[in-house]
N, C-alpha and C positions, 0 to 999 in steps of 0.2 A: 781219479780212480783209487788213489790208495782211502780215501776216509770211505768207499764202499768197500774195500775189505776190512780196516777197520770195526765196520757197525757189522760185520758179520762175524769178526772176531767175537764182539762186546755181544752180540745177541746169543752168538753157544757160551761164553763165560759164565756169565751173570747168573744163567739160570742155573748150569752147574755148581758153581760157587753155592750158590743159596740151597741146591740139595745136599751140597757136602757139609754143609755150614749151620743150618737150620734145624731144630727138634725135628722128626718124625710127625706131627701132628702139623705142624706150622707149614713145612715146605710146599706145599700146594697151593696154598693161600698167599704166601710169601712172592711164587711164582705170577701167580693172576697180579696181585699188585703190581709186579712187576711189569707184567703187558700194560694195564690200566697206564701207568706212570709212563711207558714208551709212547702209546697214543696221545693222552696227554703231551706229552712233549710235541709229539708230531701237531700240535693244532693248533699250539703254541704259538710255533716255528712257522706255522703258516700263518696265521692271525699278526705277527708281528711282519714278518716281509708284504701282508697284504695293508699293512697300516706305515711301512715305510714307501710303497710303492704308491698310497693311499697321497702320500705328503710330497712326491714328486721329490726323494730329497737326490742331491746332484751328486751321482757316482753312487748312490741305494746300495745294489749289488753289491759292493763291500762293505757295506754295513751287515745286507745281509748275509751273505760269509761271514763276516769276523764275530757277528752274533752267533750262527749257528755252532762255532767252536769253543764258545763258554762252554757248554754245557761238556762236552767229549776232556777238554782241560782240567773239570772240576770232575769226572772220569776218572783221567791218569792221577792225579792226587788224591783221591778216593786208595784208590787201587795199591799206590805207593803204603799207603797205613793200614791197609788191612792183612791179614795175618795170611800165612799160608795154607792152606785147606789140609786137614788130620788127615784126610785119605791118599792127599798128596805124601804130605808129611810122611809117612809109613809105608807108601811104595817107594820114594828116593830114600830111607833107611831098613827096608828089611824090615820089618817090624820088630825091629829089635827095641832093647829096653828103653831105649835115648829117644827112638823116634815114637815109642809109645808112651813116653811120657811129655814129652814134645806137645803133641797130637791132644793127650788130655788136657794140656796147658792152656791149650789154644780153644780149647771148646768149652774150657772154664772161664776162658776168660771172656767169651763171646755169650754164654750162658748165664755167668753168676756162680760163685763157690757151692749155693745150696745144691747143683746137681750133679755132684760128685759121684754118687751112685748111677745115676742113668749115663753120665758121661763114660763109664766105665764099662758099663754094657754096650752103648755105643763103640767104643774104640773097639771091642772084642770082636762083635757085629762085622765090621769093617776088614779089619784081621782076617778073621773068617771068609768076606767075601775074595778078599786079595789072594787068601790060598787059592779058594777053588778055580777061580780066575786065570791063577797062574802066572808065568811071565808077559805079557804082553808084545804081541808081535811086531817085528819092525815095520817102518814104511813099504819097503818092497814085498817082505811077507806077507801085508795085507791087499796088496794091489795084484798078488801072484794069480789070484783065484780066476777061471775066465769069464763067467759071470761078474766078479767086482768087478773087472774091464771095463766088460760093455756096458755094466749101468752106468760107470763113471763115463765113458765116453758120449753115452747117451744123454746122461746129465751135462755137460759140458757142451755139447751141441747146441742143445735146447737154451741153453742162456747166452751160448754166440747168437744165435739165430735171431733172440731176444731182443738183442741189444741191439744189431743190424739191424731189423726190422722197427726199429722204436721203440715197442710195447717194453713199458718198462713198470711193469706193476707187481 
C-alpha cells in the first residue's frame, strides 16, 4: 500500500516541479513528456514481468518487484540533486532579498546564465502571484468549508468502494 501513495505522491510533484521549474513556453510540452515517459514505463513494466513470467523463472514475483523498484530508487536520487523550486524558495523566505536571490540562483542555474533577464521577470511574476495569494490556509482551514467535506468524503468513498469491489483502474 504505501508504493500506491507513493506513485500518487510522485504523479502531483513531478508535474508541479516541472511548472515551477520550466520556461513559460516549455512547461506544457515538458509535462506531456512527462505522461509519454510514465506510459512508457508502464509497458515496460509489463513487457518485462510478461517475459520473466514468459521464462517460468523460480520465485519471478521478486524479480518482478525488486525490478519494479529501480526505476522509484533512481526517483529518490534524482530528487535528492535537484534544487528547490523558486516558488517554494520564496514562500518559506518572505520574498525577501535572500530568498529572491536564492530563487534566481536556482533558475539560472537550471536555465543557463544567458537568461538573466527573463529569470528576473520570472521571479517578480511569482512574487506577484504569492502576494495576491496571500498566506495559505492550514489543513483544518481548508477542510472547514461544508462542501470540501462532502466532496472529500465522497471522494474517499468512491476509492473504498473501488478497492472493495476490485475495479482497480
Amino acid at each position: 500500500r504505501v508504493e500506491k501513495v507513493q506513485v500518487g505522491i510522485v504523479s502531483h510533484a513531478v508535474p508541479l516541479y516541472i511548472s515551477e521549474c520550466a520556461p513559460g513556453d516549455l512547461r506544457g510540452r515538458l509535462n506531456a513528456v512527462n505522461s509519454v515517459f510514465i506510459v512508457l514505463g508502464q509497458v515496460i513494466a509489463s513487457l518485462t514481468c510478461c517475459f520473466i513470467a514468459h521464462l517460468r523463472v523460480p520465485q519471478g514475483w521478486r524479480w518482478m518487484l525488486g525490478l519494479g523498484s529501480l526505476p522509484g530508487a533512481g526517483m529518490y536520487i534524482g530528487f535528492m540533486v535537484l534544487p528547490e523550486s523558486p516558488r517554494y524558495i520564496l514562500l518559506r523566505g518572505g520574498g525577501d532579498d535572500e530568498s529572491r536571490h536564492k530563487a534566481e540562483d536556482v533558475l539560472n542555474e537550471l536555465r543557463g546564465k544567458g537568461a538573466a533577464a527573463e529569470v528576473r521577470k520570472e521571479v517578480d511574476a511569482v512574487l506577484e502571484s504569492l502576494r495576491e495569494s496571500g498566506v495559505p490556509p492550514t489543513l483544518r482551514e481548508a477542510l472547514r468549508p461544508r462542501g470540501v467535506q462532502r466532496a472529500l468524503v465522497l471522494g474517499m468513498s468512491l476509492q473504498l468502494l473501488q478497492q472493495f469491489s476490485g475495479v482497480n483502474t
